[in-house]
C-alpha positions as a Markdown table, in Angstrom:
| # | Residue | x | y | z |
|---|---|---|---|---|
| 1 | Unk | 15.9 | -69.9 | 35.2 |
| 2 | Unk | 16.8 | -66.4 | 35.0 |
| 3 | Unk | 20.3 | -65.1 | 36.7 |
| 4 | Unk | 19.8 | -62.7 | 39.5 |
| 5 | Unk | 22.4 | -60.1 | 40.3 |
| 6 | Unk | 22.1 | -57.9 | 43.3 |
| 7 | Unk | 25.3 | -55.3 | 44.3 |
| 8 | Unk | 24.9 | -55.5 | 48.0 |
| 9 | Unk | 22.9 | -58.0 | 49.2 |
| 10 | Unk | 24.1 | -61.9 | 49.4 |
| 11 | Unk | 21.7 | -64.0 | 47.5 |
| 12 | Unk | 20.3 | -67.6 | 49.5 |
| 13 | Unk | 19.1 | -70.1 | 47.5 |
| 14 | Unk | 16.1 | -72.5 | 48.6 |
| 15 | Unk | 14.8 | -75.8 | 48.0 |
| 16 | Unk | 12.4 | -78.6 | 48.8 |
| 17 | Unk | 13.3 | -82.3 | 48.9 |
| 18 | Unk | 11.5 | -85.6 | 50.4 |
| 19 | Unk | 13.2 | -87.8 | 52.8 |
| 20 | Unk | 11.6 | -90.8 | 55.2 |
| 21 | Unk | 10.3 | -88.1 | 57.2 |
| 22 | Unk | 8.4 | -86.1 | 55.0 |
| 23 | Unk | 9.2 | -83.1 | 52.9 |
| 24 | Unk | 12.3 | -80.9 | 54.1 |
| 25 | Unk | 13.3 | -77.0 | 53.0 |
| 26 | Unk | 16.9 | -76.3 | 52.2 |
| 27 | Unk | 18.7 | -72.7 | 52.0 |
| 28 | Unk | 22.5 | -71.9 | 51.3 |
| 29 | Unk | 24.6 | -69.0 | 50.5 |
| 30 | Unk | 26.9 | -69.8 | 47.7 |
| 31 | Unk | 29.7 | -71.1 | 50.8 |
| 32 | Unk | 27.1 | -73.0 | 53.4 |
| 33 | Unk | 24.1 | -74.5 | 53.9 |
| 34 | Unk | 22.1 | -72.2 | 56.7 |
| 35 | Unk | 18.8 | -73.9 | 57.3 |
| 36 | Unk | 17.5 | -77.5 | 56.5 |
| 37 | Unk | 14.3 | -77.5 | 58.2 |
| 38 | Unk | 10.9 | -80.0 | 58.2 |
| 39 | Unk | 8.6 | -78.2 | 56.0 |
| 40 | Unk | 6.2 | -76.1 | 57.9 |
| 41 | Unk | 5.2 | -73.0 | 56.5 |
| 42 | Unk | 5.2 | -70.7 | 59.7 |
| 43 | Unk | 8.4 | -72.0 | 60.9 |
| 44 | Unk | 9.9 | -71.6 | 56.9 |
| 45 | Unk | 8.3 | -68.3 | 56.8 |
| 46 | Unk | 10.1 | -67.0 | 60.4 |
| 47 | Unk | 13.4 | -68.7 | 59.9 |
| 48 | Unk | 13.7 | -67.2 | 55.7 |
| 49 | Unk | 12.9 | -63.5 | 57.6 |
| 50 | Unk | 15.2 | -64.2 | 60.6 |
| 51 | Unk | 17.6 | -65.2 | 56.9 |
| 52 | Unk | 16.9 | -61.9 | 55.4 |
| 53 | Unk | 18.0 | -59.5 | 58.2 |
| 54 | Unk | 20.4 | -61.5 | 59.7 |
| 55 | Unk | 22.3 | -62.2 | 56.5 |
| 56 | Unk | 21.2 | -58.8 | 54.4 |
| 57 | Unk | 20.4 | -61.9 | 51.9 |
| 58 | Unk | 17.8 | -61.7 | 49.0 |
| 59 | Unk | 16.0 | -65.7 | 49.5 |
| 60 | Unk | 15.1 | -66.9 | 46.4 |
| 61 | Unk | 14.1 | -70.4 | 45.0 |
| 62 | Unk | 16.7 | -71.9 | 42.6 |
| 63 | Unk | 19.9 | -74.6 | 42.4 |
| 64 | Unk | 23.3 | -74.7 | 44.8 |
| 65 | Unk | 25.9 | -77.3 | 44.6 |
| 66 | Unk | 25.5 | -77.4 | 48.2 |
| 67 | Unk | 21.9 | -78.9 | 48.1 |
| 68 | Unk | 23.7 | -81.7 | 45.7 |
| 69 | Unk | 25.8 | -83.0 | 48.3 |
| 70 | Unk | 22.7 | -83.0 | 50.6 |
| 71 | Unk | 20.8 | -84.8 | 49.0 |
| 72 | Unk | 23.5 | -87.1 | 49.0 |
| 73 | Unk | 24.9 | -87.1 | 52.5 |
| 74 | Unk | 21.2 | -87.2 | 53.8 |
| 75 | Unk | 20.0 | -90.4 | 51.3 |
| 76 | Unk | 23.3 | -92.3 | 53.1 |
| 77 | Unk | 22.7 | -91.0 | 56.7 |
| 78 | Unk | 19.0 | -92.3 | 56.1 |
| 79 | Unk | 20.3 | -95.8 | 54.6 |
| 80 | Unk | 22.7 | -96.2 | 57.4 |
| 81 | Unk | 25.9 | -95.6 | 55.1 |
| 82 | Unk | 26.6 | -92.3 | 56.7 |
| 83 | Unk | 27.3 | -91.5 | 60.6 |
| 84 | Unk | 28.8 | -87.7 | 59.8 |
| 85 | Unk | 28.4 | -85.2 | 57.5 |
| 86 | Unk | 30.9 | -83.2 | 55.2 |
| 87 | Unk | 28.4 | -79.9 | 54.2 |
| 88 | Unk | 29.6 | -76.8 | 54.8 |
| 89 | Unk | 27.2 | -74.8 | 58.0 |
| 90 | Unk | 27.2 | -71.3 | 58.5 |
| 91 | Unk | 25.1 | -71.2 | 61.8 |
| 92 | Unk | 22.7 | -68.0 | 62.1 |
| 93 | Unk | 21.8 | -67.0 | 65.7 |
| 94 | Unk | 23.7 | -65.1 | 68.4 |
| 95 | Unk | 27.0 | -65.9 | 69.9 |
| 96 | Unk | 25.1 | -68.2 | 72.7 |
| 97 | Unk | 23.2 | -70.6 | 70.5 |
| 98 | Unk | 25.9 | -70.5 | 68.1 |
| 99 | Unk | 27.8 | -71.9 | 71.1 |
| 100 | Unk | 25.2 | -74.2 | 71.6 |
| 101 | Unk | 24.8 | -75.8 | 68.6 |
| 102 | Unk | 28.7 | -75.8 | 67.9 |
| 103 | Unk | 28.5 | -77.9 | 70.9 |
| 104 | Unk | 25.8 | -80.5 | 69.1 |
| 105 | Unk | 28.6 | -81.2 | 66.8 |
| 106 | Unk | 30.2 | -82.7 | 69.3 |
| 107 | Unk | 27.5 | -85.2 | 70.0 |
| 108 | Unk | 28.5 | -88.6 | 68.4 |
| 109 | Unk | 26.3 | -90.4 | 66.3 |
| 110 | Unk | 23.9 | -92.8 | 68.4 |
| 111 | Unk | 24.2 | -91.1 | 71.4 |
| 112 | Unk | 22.2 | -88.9 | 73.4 |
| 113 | Unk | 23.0 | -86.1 | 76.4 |
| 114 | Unk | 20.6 | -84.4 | 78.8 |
| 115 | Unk | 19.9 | -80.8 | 78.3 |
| 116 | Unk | 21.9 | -80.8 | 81.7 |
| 117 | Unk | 25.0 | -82.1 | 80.6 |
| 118 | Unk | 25.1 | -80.1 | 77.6 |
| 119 | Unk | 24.4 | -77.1 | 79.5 |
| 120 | Unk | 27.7 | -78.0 | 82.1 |
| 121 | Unk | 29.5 | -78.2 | 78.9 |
| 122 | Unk | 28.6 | -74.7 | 77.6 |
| 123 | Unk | 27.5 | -72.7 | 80.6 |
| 124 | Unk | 26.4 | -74.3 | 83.8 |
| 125 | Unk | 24.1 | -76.4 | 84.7 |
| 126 | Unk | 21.9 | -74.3 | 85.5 |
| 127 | Unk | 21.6 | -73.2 | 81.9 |
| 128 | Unk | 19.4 | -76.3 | 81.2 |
| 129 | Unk | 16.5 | -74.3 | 80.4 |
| 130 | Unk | 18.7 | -71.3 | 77.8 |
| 131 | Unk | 20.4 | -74.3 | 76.6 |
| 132 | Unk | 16.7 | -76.1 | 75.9 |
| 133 | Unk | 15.4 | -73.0 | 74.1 |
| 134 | Unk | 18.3 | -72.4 | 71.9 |
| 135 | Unk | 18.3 | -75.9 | 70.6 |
| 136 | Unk | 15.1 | -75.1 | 69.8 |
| 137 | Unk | 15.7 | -72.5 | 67.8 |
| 138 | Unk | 18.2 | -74.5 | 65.9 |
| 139 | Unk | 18.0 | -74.3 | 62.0 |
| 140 | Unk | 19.9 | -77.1 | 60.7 |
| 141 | Unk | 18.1 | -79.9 | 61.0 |
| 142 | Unk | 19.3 | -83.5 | 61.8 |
| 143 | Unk | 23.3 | -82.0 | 60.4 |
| 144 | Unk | 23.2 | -79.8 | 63.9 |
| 145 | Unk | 21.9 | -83.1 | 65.6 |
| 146 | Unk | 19.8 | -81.2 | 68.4 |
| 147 | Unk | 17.8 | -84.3 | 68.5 |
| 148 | Unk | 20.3 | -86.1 | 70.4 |
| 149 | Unk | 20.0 | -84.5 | 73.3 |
| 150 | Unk | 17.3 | -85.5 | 75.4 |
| 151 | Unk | 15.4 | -84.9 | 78.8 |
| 152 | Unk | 16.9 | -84.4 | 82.4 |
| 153 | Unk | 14.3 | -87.7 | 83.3 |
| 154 | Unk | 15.6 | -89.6 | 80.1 |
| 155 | Unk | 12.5 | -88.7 | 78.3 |
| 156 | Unk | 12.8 | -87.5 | 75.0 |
| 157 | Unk | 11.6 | -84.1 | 75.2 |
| 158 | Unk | 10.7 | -81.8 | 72.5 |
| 159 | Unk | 12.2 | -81.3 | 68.4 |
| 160 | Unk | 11.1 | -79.0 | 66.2 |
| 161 | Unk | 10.4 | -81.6 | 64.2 |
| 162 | Unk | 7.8 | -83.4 | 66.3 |
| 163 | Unk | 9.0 | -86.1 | 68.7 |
| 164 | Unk | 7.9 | -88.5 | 66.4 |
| 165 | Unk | 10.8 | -87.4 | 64.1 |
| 166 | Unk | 13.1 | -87.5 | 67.3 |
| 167 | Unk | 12.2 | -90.8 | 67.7 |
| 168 | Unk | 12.2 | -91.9 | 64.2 |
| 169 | Unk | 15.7 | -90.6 | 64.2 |
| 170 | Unk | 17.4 | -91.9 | 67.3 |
| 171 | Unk | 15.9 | -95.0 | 66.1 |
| 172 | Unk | 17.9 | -94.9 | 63.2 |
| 173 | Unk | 21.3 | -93.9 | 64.7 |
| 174 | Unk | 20.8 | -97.1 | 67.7 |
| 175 | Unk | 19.7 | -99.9 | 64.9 |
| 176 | Unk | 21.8 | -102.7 | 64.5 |
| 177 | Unk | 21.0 | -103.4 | 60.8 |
């Protein structure tokens, strides 16, 4: 693979990897990871041009040391040997859903929160609904653990994932074995 040099742009490197829920996408700056996302190619497509302007990043395909130690971290979390993880995040959004999802860190592995509570936390409660859409527009998959938080009514509720990966995953983090 060819070196590619650029004088004022940062340069975000991507990749692809399987896990137990199907194919995922990866991209990192040389210091963080800043999106690990299920692979769909609308949402990949917005979130590397959201990358682009946000970071004034050139997004290319190649290797990071970073996506090493996720593959890692994620094969243990998946096999039940991992309950945090140590990769670097550089969260790209505005101040409030950086606020948000800083405050999804704070969720503990195998529990949940309503939208509610998480919104007292940051805001108010009635926030719910800002609070709902900025997880939503979370980019780091399962390491910014938006898919503990769940419903006012206990449900579920949405993941950009698919609830089926919510489920999947909550699943995982609650299973005695």
């Amino acid at each position: 693979m060819r070196e590619y040099k650029s004088q004022t742009k940062e340069i975000i490197t991507t990749t692809t990897f399987s896990t137990p829920l199907g194919e995922m996408f990866a991209a990192a700056s040389k210091k963080a990871l800043v999106l690990l996302y299920f692979f769909t190619p609308y949402d990949i497509e917005a979130n590397i041009d959201k990358l682009k302007k946000t970071l004034n990043a050139d997004v290319i395909p190649g290797n990071n040391e970073i996506f090493d130690s996720l593959r890692i971290q994620l094969d243990e979390y998946f096999n039940k040997k991992r309950t945090t993880f140590e990769i670097p995040l550089q969260l790209v959004g505005t101040a409030f859903q950086i606020k948000v999802w800083k405050e999804l860190l704070n969720i503990p592995y195998g529990k949940t929160i309503s939208y509610k509570e998480q919104a007292i936390k940051i805001e108010n409660e009635k926030a719910y609904r800002a609070v709902a859409n900025a997880n939503g527009q979370n980019m780091i998959s399962i390491l910014v653990p938006c898919h503990r938080v769940i419903a006012n009514n206990g449900e579920l509720g949405g993941y950009t994932g698919g609830i089926e990966k919510k489920e999947f995953l909550l699943k995982l983090e609650n299973s005695n074995d």
